[in-house]
SELO-938285 format. One record per residue (C-alpha): x, y, z; residue in three letters. Coordinates in steps of 0.25 Angstrom, whole numbers, plus 5000, padded with zeros to 4 digits. Layout:
// residues N
XYZala/...
This chain:
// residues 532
582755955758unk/583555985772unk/582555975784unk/583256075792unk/583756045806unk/585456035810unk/586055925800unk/586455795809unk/588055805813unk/588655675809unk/589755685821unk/588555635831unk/588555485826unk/589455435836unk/588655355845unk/587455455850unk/586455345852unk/584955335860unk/585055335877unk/584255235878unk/582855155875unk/581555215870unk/580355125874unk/579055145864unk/578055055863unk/578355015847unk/577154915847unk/576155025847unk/576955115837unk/577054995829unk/575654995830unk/575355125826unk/576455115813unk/575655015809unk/574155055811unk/573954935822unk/572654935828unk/572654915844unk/572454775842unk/573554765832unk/572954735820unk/573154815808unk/571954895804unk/571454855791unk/571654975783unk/573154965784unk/573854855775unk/575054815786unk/575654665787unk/574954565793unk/574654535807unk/575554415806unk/576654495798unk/576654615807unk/577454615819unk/576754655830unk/577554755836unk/578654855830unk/579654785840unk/579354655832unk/579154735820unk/580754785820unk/581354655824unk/580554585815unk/581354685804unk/582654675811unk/582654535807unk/582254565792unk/583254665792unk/584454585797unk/583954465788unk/583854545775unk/585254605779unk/585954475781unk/585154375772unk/585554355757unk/584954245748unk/583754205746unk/583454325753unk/584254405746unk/584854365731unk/585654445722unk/585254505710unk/585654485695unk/586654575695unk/587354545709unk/587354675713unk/586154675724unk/585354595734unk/583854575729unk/582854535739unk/581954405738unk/580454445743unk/580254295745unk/581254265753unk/581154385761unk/579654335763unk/580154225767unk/581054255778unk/580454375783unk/578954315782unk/578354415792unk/578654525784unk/578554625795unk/578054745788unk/577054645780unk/576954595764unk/577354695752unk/576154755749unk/575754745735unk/576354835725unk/577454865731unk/578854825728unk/580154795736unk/581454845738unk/582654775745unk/583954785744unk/585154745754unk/586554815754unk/587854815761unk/589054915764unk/589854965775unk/589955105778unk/590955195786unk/590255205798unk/589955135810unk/588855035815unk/588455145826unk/588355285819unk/587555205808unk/586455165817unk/586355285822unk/586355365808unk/584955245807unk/584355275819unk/584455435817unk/583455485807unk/584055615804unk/585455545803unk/585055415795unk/584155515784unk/585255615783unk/586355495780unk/585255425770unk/584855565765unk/584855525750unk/583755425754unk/582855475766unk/582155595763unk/581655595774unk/581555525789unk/580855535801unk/580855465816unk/579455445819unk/579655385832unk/580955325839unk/580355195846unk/581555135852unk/582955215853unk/583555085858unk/584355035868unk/585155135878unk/586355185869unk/585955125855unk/585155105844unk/585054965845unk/583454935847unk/583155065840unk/581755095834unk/581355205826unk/579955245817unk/580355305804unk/579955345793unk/580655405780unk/580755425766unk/581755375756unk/581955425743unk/582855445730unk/583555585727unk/582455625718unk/581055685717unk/580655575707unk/580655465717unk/579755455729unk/580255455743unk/579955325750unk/579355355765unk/579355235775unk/578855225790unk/579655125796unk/580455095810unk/581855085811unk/582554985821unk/583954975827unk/584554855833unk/586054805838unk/586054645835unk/586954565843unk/587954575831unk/588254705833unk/587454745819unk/586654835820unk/585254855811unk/584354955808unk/583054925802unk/581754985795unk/580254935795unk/579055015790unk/577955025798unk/577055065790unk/576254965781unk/575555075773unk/576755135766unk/577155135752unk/578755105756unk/578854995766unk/580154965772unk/580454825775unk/581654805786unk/582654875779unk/583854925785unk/585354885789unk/586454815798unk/587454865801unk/588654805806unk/590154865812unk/591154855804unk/592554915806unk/593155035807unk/591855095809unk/591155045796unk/589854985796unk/589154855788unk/587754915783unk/586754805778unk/585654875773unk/584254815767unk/583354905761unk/581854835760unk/580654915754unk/579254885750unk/578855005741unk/577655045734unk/577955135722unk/576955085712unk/576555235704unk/577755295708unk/578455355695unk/579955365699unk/580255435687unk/581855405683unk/582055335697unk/581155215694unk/582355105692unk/582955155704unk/581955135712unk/581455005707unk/582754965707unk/582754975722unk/584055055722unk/583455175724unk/583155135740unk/583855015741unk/585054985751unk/586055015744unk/585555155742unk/585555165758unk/586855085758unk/587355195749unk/587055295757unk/587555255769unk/588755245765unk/588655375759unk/588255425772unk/589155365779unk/590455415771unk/589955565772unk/589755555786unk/591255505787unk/591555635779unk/590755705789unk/591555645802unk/592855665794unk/594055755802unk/595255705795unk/595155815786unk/596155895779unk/596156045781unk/596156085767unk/595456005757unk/596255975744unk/595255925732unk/595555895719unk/596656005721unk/595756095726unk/596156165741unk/594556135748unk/595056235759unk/593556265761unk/593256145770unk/594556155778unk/593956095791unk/593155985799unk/592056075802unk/591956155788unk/591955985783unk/590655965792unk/589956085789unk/590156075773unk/589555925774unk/588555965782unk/587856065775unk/588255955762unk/587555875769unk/586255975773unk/586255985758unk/586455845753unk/585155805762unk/584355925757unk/584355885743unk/584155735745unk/582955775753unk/582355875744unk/582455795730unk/581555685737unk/580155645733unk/579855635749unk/578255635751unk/578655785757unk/579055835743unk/578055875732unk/578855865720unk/578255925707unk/578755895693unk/579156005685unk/579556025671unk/580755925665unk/580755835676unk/580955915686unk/580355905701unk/580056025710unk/579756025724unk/579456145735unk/579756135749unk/579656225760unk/580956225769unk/580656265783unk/581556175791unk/582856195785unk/583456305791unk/584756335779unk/583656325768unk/582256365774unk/581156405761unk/580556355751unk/581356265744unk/581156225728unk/581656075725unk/581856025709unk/582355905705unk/582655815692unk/583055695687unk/583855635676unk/584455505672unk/585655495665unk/586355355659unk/587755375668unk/587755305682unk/587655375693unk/589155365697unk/589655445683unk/588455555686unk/589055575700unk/590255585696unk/590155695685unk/589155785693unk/589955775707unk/591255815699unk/591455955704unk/592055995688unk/590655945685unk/589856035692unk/589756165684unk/589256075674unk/587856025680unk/587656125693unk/586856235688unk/587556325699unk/588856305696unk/588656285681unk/589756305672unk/590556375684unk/591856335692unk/591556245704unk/592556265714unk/592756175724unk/592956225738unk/592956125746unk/592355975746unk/592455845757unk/592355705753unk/591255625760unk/591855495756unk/591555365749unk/591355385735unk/592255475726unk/591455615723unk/590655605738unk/591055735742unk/590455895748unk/591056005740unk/591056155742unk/591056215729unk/591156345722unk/590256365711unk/590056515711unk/590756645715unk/589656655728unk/588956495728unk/589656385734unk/588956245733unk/589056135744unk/589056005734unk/588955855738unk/589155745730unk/588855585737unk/588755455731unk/588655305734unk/588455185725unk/586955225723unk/586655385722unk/587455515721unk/587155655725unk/587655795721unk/587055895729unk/587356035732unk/586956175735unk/587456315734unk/587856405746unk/588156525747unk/589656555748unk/589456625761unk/588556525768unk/589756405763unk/590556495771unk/589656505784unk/589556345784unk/591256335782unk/591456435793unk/590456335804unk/589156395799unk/588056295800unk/587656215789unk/586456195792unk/585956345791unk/586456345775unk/585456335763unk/585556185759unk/584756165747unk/585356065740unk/585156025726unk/586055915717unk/586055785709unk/585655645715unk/585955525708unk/585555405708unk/585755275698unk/584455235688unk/584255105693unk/584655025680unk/585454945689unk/585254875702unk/586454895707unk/587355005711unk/588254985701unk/587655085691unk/588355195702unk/589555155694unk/590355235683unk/589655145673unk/588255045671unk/587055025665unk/586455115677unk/586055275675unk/585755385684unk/584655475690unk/585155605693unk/584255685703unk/584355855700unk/583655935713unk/583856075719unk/583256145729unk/583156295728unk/582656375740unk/581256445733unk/581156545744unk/581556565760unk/579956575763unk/579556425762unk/578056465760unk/578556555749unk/578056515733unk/578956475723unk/579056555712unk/579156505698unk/580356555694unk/581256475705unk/580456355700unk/580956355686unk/582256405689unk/582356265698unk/581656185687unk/582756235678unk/583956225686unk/583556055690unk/583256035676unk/584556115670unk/585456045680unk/585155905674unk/585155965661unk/586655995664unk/586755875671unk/586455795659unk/587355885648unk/588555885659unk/588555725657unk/588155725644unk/589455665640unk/589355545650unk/588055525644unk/588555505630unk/589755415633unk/
């Protein structure tokens, strides 16, 4: 689901940082987050940390996480030991106890479960334009799209000091989800701080503030450190307290319980991700005429036909990780064979204002994740599994690589005498996406000849995949393992241009149908990996 407004240009992240200091008065919001009472007492119907574990002011209250954050990054055993399998850091809950006794946010309530994880990488781009993608809301939910569903700035307490985020503070709050209607987004009220150490590492922070919540974020965050040639060192510690008892995650429940599902390395993941697609983006070396596969691209012959493609990719790409989640936004019904229908009235968006009709599906299949990407992303493929383009010629009329892994690409594809489909494929050591949407031949030509993209119909639909969560590692992205895949099926179909319009039953079926035969021909088209 696109919420409308110009899509953010990526050629601003050089340096375009706060003038100067804001001066707010963070004890008394930090009263007011956390129901304080004038004499600073909790009042008794609220269940928060202790007078002696609370910090008494939201400045102790982010320094106190800073310290946490910074220990947890750098820290290894007892603190950290490694599990069975060597492949991950697991965390021990005593030991933490023991050397972050306050607790800051207070004891784990009872029944509720913890999830941390700690990861590291280095990512092609440098130490300031990351900060900056943090400490910008739109920005930092855009890059992390297949995670946050949604993200608001409630209240900017400090901008920092004159000329840069160091000293930053920001109240948030967000939710974070999986790729699928079967597994609730996660929403989380928490502030987010910024700071420069003497080092020259910089670190970015989170710590709820709200003590009533169901997902409660301990400091989690990264460090991030300069590396050369414009490469950045990212740390990244991910520490939840999550109350999902009567939750039924349907397919999903081993990847979530498996921590992998919000865990660092899926952030880690996809930030690298991110940042490669945003290299692709910045790119000018380009040739004039695109030669793939033996195939002249002469489509995208130019820097600002490259920009506006991966734009209106990217428009699309954030519509459909947005309106496949279970965000508390979303009522989702289920429908016959597994199938989930959803109803949204669209008046912000001004390329696909309506009412628009969301279904979605899942399967598991016994392949990983990485043999299922690349069978479905393989352009001979297609007419196989993509009800449009079925058992049609898909040709290929221009396509960019976005970098990284193999197959991580946007293509411009024929798939009928008067459709074309914008198609991006992504993926990263934990998930992988196929997303698309047909657009009218004429209207592909209007965005190749400058025409904005941002005033073209973006309802994407697509495929995300993710691994089962029989493994604890990463390693089941690989060609073989023990680990399956969990195959997301959603489209999104525009039900009429009047959003207060009814749905007829007709369209309702037809979208049923369509959802449900996909994966039916998702299924047979693999049917011979299945078997072997």
């Amino acid at each position: 689901m696109y919420e409308g407004g110009p899509l953010l240009d990526y050629s601003h992240l050089t340096p375009s940082l706060p003038s100067g200091p804001q001066e707010v008065d963070v004890d008394s919001y930090y009263g007011d987050m956390y129901g304080v009472d004038d004499d600073g007492d909790l009042p008794r119907s609220i269940s928060g940390p202790s007078q002696a574990d609370r910090p008494s002011s939201m400045t102790e209250l982010v320094a106190e996480a800073m310290e946490v954050l910074i220990g947890m990054a750098q820290m290894n055993e007892p603190l950290w030991f490694t599990s069975q399998d060597g492949t991950c850091n697991v965390l021990n809950e005593d030991a933490y106890m023991r050397y972050f006794p306050r607790g800051i946010i207070g004891p784990k309530p009872a029944g509720f479960k913890c999830e941390a994880s700690r990861e590291t990488t280095v990512v092609h781009m440098n130490h300031v334009n990351l900060v900056e993608i943090f400490m910008d809301g739109n920005l930092w939910s855009r890059v992390f799209r297949g995670i946050v569903s949604s993200a608001m700035t409630l209240e900017v307490l400090s901008t920092g000091v004159a000329g840069s985020y160091n000293g930053a503070l920001q109240a948030m709050k967000a939710e974070f989800q999986v790729p699928s209607p079967f597994v609730p987004t996660r929403e989380s009220h928490y502030v987010r701080y910024c700071k420069q150490h003497s080092d020259g590492t910089w670190a970015v922070v989170d710590v709820s503030v709200d003590p009533l919540a169901t997902c409660r974020r301990r400091p989690s965050g990264c460090l991030i450190q300069e590396s050369p040639n414009g490469y950045s060192k990212v740390t990244w510690v991910e520490h939840m307290e999550v109350d999902d008892r009567g939750v039924d995650y349907n397919l999903y429940k081993q990847l979530v319980n498996s921590g992998t599902a919000f865990g660092a390395k899926r952030w880690v993941a996809t930030l690298e991700r991110g940042c490669e697609r945003l290299a692709s983006f910045m790119e000018t070396n380009i040739p004039t005429t695109n030669v793939v596969g033996g195939i002249n691209m002469d489509v995208i012959s130019s820097q600002e036909q490259r920009k506006s493609v991966l734009k209106l990719a990217e428009r699309m790409v954030i519509s459909f990780c947005r309106g496949v989640s279970a965000s508390n936004a979303h009522t989702w019904t289920r429908v016959a064979n597994n199938v989930r229908v959803m109803l949204r009235q669209n008046v912000d968006d001004t390329g696909s204002p309506g009412l628009v009709l969301h279904a979605a599906t899942s399967l598991w299949l016994t392949l990983p994740p990485k043999r299922v990407f690349d069978f479905l992303s393989d352009l001979n493929s297609k007419s196989k599994w993509d009800t449009l383009a079925y058992k049609s010629v898909v040709q290929v009329l221009g396509q960019i690589a976005c970098g990284g892994e193999r197959g991580n690409t946007v293509s411009v594809l024929r798939v009928k005498n008067d459709t074309v489909e914008i198609q991006e494929c992504c993926t990263d050591a934990i998930g992988s996406f196929i997303i698309y949407t047909p657009i009218d031949i004429g209207l592909m030509n209007y965005v190749l000849n400058g025409g904005d993209p941002n005033s073209v119909a973006a309802l994407a639909s697509g495929i995300a995949i993710l691994p089962d969560g029989t493994t604890t590692n990463g390693n089941d992205i690989g060609e073989t393992g023990p680990g399956g895949s969990l195959l997301t099926v959603a489209f999104q179909v525009l039900a009429d241009y009047d959003p207060t319009a009814e749905l007829s039953n007709g369209l309702l079926t037809t979208i049923i149908n369509l959802v449900s035969t996909t994966g039916d021909h998702i299924r047979t088209s693999l049917s011979p990996q299945l078997q072997a």
